[in-house]
C-alpha positions in Angstrom: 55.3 -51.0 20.0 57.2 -49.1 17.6 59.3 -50.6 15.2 63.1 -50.0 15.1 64.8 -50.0 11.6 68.3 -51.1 11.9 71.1 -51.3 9.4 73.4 -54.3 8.3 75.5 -54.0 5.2 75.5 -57.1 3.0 78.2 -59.2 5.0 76.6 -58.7 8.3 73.3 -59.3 7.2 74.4 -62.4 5.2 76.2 -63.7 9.0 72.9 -62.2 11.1 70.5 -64.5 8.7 73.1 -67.7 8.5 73.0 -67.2 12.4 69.3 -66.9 12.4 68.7 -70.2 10.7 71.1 -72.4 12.6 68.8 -71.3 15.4 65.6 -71.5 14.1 65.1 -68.3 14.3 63.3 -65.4 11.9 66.5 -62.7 11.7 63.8 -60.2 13.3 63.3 -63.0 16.4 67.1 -63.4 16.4 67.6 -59.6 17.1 65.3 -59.1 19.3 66.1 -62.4 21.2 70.1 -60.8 21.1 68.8 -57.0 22.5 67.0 -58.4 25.6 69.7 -61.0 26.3 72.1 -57.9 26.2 69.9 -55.7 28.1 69.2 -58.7 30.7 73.2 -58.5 31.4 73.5 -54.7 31.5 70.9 -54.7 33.3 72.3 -57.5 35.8 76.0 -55.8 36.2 74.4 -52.6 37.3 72.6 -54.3 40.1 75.8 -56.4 40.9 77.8 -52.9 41.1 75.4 -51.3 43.3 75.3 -54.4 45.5 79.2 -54.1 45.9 79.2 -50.5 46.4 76.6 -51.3 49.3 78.4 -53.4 50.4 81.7 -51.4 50.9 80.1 -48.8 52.2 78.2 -50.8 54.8 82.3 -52.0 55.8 83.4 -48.5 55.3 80.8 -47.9 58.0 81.5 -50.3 60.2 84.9 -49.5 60.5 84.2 -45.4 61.0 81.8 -46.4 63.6 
């Protein structure tokens, strides 16, 4: 995989590494762990929107038919 170079300046890396540590976490693992988790939920309202609109198209429909 290739690696991704992000960016902090001194205050938010001094928060990402305290944040790190209270979880036991490398700040590398911590990041990581925070993309996914974020992509996971993106990823999770999409399918929830296309399951509504679906759904109201299935009454829309209904209702024409």
């Amino acid at each position: 995989m290739p690696p991704l170079t992000v960016e902090f300046d001194a205050e938010e890396y001094r928060r990402l590494t305290a944040s790190a540590e209270c979880e036991q976490k490398t700040p590398e693992a911590y990041v990581h762990d925070a993309v996914i988790e974020r992509l996971t939920e993106y990823r999770r309202r999409i399918e929830e929107a296309a399951y509504e609109g679906a759904e109201w198209s299935a009454e829309l429909n209904r209702r024409l038919s």
